[in-house]
C-alpha positions in Angstrom: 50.5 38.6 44.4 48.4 35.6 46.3 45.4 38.4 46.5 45.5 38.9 42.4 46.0 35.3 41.5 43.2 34.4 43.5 40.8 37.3 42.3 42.1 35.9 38.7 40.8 32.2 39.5 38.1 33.3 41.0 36.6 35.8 38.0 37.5 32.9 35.6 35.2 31.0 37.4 32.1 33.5 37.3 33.6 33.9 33.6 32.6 30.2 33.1 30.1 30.2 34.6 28.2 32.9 33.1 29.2 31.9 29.5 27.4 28.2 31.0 24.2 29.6 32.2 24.3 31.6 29.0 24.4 28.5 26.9 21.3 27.2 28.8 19.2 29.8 27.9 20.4 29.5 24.3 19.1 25.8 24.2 15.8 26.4 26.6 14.8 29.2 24.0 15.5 27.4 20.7 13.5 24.3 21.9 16.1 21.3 21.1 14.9 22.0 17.6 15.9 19.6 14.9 17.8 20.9 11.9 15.8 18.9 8.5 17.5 18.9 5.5 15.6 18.2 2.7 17.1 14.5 2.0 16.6 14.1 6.0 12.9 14.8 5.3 12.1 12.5 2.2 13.9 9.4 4.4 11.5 10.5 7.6 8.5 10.8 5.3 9.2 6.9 3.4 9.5 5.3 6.8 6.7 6.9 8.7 3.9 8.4 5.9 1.5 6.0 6.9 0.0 5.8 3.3 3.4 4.5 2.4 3.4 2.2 5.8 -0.6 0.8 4.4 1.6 0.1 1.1 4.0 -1.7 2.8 1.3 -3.9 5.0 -0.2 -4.4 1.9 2.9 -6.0 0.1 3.6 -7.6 3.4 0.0 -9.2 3.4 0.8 -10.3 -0.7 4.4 -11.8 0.4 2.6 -14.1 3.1 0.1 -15.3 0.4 3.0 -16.2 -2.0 4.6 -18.7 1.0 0.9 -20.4 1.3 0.5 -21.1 -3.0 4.0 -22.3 -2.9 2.8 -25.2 -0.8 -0.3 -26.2 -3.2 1.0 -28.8 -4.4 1.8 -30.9 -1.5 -0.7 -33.3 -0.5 -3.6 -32.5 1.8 -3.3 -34.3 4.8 -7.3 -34.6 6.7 -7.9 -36.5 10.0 -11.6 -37.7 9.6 -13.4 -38.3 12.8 -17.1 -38.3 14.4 -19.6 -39.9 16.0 -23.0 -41.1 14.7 -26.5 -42.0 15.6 -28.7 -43.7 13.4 -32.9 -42.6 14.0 -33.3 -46.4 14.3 -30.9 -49.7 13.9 -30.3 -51.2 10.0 -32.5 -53.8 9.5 -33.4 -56.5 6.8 -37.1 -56.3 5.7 -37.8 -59.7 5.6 -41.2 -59.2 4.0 -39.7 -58.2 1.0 -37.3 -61.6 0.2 -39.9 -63.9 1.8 -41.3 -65.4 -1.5 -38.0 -65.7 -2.9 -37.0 -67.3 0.2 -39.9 -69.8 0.7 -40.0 -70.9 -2.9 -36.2 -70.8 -3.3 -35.7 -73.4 -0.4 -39.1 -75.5 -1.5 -37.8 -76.0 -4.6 -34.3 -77.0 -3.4 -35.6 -79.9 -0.6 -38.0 -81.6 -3.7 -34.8 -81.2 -6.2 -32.5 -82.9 -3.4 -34.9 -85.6 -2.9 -34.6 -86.4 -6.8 -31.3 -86.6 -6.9 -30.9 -88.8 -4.1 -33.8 -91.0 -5.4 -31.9 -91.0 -8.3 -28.9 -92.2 -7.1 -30.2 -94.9 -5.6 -32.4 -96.2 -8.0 -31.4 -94.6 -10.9 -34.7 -93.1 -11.9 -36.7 -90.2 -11.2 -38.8 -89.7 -8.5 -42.1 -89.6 -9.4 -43.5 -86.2 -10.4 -46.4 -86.5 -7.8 -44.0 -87.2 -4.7 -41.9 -84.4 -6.4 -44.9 -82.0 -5.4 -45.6 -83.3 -2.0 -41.7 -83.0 -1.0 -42.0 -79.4 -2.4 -45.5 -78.3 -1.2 -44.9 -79.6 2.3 -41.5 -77.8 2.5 -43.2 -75.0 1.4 -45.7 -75.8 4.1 -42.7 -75.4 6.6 -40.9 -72.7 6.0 -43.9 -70.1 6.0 -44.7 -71.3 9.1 -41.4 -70.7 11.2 -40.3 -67.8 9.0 -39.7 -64.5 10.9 -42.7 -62.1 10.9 -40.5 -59.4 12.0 -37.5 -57.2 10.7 -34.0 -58.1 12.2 -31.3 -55.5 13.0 -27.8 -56.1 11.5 -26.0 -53.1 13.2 -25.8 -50.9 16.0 -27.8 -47.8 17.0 -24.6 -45.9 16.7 -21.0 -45.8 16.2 -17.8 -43.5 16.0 -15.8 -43.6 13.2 -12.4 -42.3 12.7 -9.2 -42.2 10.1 -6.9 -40.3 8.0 -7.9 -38.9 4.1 -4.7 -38.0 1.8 -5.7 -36.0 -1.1 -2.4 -35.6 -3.7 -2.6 -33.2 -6.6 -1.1 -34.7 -9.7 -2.2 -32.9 -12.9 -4.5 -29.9 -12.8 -4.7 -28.1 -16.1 -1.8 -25.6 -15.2 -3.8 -24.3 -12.1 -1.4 -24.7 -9.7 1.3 -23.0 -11.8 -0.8 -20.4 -12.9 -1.9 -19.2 -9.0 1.8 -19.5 -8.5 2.1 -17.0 -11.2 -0.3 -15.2 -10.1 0.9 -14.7 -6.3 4.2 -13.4 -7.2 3.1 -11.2 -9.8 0.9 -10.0 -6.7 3.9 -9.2 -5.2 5.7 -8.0 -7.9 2.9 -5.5 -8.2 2.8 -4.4 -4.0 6.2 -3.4 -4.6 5.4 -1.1 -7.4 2.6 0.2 -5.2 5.3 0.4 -2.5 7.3 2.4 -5.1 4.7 4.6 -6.4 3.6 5.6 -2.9 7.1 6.2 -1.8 8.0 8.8 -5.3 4.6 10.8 -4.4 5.6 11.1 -0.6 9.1 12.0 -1.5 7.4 14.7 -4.0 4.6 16.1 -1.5 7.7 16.0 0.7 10.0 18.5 -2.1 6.7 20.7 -2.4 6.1 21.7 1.3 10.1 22.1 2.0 10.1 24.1 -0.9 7.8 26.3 0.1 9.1 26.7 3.3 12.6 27.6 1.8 10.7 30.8 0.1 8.9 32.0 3.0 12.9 31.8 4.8 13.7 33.5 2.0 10.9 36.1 1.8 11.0 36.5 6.2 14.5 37.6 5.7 13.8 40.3 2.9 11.6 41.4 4.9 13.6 41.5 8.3 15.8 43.5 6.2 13.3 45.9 5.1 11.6 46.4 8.3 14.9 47.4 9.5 15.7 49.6 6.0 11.9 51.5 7.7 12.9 51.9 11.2 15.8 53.3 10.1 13.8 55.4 7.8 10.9 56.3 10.5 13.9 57.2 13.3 15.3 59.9 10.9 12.0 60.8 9.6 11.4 61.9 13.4 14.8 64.1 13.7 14.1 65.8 10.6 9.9 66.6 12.1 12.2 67.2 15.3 14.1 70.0 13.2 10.9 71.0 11.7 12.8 70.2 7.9 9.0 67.7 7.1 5.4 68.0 8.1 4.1 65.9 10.5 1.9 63.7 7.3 5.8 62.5 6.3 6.3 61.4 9.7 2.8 59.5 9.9 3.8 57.7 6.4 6.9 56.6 7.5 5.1 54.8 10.9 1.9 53.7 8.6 4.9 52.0 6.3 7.0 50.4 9.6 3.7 49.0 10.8 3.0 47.8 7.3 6.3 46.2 7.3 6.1 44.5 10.6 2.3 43.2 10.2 4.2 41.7 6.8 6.5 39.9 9.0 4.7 38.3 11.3 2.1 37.1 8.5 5.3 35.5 6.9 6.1 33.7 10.2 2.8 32.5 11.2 2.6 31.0 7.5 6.0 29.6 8.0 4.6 27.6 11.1 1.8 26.3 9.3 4.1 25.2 6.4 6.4 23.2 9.1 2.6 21.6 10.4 2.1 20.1 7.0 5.6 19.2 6.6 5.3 17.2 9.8 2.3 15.4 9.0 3.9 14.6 5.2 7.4 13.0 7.4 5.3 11.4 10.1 6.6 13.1 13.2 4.3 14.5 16.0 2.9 17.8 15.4 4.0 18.9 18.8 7.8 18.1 18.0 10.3 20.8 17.5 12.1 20.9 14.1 13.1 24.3 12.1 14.4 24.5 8.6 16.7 27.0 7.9 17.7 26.8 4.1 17.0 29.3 1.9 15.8 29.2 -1.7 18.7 28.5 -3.8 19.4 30.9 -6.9 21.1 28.5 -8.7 18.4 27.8 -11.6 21.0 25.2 -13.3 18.9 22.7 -15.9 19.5 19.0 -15.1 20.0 16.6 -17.9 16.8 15.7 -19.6 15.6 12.5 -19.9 12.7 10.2 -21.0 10.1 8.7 -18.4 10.2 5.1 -19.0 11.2 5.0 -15.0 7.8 6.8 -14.2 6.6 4.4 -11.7 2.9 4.7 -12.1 3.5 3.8 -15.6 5.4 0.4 -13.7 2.6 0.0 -11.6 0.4 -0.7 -14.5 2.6 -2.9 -16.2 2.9 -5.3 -13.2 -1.2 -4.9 -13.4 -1.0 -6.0 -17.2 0.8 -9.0 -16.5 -1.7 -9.7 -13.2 -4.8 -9.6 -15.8 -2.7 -11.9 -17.9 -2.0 -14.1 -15.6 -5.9 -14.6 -14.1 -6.7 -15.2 -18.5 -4.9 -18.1 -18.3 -6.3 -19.4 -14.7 -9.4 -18.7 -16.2 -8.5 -20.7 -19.2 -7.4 -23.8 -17.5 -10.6 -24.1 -15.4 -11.8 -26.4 -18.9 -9.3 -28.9 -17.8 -9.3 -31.8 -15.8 -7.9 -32.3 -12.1 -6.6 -35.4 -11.8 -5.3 -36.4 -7.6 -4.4 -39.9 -5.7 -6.7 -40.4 -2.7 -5.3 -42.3 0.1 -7.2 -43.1 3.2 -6.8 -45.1 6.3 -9.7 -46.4 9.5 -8.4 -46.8 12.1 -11.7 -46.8 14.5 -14.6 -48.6 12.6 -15.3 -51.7 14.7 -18.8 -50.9 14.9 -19.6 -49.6 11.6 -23.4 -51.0 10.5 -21.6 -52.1 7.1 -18.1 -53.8 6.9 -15.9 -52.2 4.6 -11.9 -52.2 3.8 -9.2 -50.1 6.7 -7.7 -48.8 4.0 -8.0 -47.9 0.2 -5.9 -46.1 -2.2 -7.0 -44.4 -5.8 -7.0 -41.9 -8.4 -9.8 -39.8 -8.5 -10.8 -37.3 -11.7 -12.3 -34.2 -11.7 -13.8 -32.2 -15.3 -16.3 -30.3 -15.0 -18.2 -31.0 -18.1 -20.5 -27.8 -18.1 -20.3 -24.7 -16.9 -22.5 -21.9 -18.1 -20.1 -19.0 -16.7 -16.9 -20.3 -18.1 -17.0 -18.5 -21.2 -18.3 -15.4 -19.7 -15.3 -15.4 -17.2 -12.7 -15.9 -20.3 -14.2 -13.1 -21.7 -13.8 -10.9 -19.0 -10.1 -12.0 -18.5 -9.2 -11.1 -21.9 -11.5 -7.5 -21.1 -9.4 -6.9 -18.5 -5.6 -7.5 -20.8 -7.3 -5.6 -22.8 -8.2 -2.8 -20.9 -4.5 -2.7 -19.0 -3.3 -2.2 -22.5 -5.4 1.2 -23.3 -4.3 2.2 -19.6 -0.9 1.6 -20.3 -1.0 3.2 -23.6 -2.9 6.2 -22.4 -0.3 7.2 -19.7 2.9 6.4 -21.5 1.0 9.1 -23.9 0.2 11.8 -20.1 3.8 11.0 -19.0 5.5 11.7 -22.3 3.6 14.9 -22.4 4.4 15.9 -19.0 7.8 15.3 -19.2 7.9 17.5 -22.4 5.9 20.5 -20.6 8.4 20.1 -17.6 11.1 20.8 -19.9 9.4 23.3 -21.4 8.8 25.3 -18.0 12.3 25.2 -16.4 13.6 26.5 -20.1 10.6 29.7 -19.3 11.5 29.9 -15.5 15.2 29.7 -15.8 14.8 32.7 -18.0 11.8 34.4 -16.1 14.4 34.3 -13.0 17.4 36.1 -14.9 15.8 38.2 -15.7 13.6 39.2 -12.6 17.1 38.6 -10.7 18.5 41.8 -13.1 15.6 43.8 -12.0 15.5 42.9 -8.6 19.3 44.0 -8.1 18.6 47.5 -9.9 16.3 48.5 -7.4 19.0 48.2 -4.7 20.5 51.1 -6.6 16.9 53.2 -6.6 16.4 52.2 -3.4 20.2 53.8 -2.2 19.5 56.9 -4.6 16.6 57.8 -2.9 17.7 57.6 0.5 20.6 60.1 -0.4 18.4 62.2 -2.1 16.4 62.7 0.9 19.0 63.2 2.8 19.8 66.3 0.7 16.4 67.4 0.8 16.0 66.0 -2.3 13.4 63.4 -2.0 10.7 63.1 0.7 10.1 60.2 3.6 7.4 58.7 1.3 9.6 58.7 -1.7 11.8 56.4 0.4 9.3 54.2 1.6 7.4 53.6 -1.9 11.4 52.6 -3.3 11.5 50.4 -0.3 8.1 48.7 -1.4 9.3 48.5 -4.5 12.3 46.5 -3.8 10.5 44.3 -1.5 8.1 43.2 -4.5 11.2 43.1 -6.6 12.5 40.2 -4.3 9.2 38.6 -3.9 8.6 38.1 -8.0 12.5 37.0 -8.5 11.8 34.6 -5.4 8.6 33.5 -6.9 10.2 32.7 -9.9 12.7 30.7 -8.3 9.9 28.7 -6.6 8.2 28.1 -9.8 11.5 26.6 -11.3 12.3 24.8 -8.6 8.8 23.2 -8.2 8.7 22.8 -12.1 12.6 21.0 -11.3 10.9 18.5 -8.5 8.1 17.6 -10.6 10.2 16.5 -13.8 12.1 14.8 -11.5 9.0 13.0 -9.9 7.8 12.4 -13.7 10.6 10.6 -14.8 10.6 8.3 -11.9 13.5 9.7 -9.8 12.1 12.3 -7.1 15.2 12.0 -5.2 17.3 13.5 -7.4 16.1 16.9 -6.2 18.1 16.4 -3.6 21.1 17.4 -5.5 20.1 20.5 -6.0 18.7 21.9 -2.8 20.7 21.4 -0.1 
């Protein structure tokens, strides 16, 4: 009994271990492949497209530009400092004020001499001493005055001190660039959106496609197989001598057919799931596999009007950009009014002597400008010119949303009734195959019903991805690609 319990333990444990090593080669051979659904592949795509990350750089870019305006109208603060070196000291040019000076004091010593002669005697002096007093004054003075230029400063200097510059009134300028910075924002996050709804779009396209080719690799798996079956019993009855050898040849001619099919399907199945990387931004060299198939439910959502469509948003927020840079343009007429401040704190040797400190209000109106009317006029262009754009896509958007319609009501029918077809040539296909098999029908006969079913499948299936495409882009019209999520799984 000890022998048979430990033969039991011990086949449990090659039991084990076989079904481990078996689940090794399971994993090693599928790749640690990812399993994408199609809602797993839109969220991928809008956090690592990189046009959508340039979209979001570029709102990021706008948002930092908002903070800056918000702080325009706080006072500019400026520390003033340098040093300077005068080509030669400041002098006085005593050549120019030496007549003045000469005749100025002349005439003051023989007035002086008057009124003190006056004083004392209470006459005038007489008018000939008058002009000796003055003439030798005169005498005097332009003997000992300076024939040279004196300096009044030094050579050089540093100078240093603080400049506050207060906005007060503007003309609406600073609320205006306000405006305009977080319309500027207003308008990266349309961009943002916009960029996002074509990824997710591009996104439903590709996966999509790859959903029919799943679709169309396992028709065909399953006729491959329906033709070896068919070439293995076209070989007994050659065997048996019941067909000629050209039956036999069609049936191999048809399996190699079949099989060349196959691989075409899988090769374009690879390249599908390159593209689809590239759209989700994942490296090309990364396993993922996507297993659904293409659903034949062709069930009409609820129709709507595109008033969400977010290009037709994006050019709104644009409208109210160019509307916004009309009126900066406008209050360029206006005055600027700020309160100066400023404050030296390092002037000691400064060649003139002026005040530490000073405080004002300073005015600023530009009186003529030759461009200002041009610029208005190409403000109130560009309103005008958002307008048409706006007009002219409401009109493209209204129209495609009507043609959307219009093509799932065409494909939804196109697929029931490719879907009815499709399923009768299950029957012709199972008819044939029995009548061969009572001599009835030949090899060929077979294969050409086989064909014939396989091109059933690929129109209903084609059909199917027309609807479905026509589903994602109504959906992507009217502003909501996402919602094509809800009906492929």
């Amino acid at each position: 009994m000890r022998l048979i319990g430990k033969t039991l333990f011990y086949y449990k444990i090659m039991k084990i271990q076989k079904l481990t090593f078996s689940f090794l080669i399971f994993i090693f051979a599928n790749g640690f492949s990812q399993q994408l659904t199609l809602k797993n592949c839109i969220e991928k795509a809008q956090q690592n497209n990189s046009v959508v990350k340039l979209a979001e750089q570029s709102l990021e870019t706008r948002t930092q530009l908002q903070k800056s305006n918000k702080n325009n109208n706080l006072p500019k603060v400026d520390f003033l400092g340098g040093y300077n070196y005068l080509g030669e000291p400041i002098r006085i040019n005593m050549a120019q004020v030496k007549d003045g000076i000469v005749e100025g004091t002349a005439s003051q010593s023989a007035n002086s001499a008057n009124a003190i002669y006056q004083q004392i005697t209470g006459n005038q002096l007489p008018q000939g001493v008058q002009n000796i007093i003055y003439q030798t004054s005169k005498d005097i003075i332009s003997a000992v005055y300076p024939n040279y230029n004196p300096a009044i400063a030094k050579q050089s200097y540093f100078l240093a001190g603080v400049a506050v510059r207060q906005p007060i009134y503007l003309g609406g300028k600073l609320k205006a660039s306000q405006k305009l910075s977080d319309q500027q924002v207003e308008s990266g996050k349309a961009n943002v959106e916009t960029t996002k709804n074509l990824t997710a779009y591009n996104v439903a396209l590709q996966y999509i496609q790859i959903m029919y080719l799943n679709s169309m690799i396992e028709k065909q798996q399953n006729s491959v197989a329906s033709l070896s079956k068919n070439e293995e019993y076209a070989q007994n009855l050659l065997k048996a001598e019941i067909i000629p050898p050209y039956q036999k040849q069609w049936a191999d001619v048809a399996k190699k057919q079949g099989e060349t099919n196959l691989k075409n399907l899988l090769l374009e199945k690879d390249n599908a799931l390159l593209a689809l990387k590239d759209l989700i931004g994942i490296p090309l060299n990364e396993t993922i596999d996507i297993t659904e198939k293409l659903s034949e439910n062709t069930q009409l959502p609820a129709f709507s009007a595109g008033e969400n469509n977010a290009d037709l948003k994006l050019l709104q927020s644009k409208k109210t950009e160019a509307e916004t840079g009309l009126s900066i343009a406008k209050s360029a007429s206006k005055p600027n009014i700020f309160a100066i401040g400023n404050v030296q704190f390092l002037r000691k040797d400064l060649p003139l002597i002026t005040p530490p400190w000073l405080v004002g209000v300073e005015m600023q109106w530009t009186l003529f400008d030759p461009e200002r009317k041009s610029r208005n006029l190409a403000s109130e262009s560009l309103v005008k010119e958002a307008d048409l754009l706006i007009e002219q896509k409401q009109k493209s958007v209204n129209l495609a949303t009507k043609i959307a319609e219009n093509k799932l009501l065409s494909f939804k029918e196109q697929s029931e009734t490719l879907d009815a077809s499709r399923k009768q040539t299950y029957t012709t296909s199972d008819m044939v195959r029995k009548r061969m098999e009572n001599s009835m029908s030949s090899v060929k006969d077979v294969n050409d019903a086989l064909q014939f079913q396989y091109e059933a499948e690929k129109l209903y299936y084609t059909s199917v991805v027309a609807y479905q495409t026509a589903l994602a882009t109504y959906f992507y019209i009217t502003g909501n690609p996402e919602n094509i999520t809800q009906y492929i799984p």
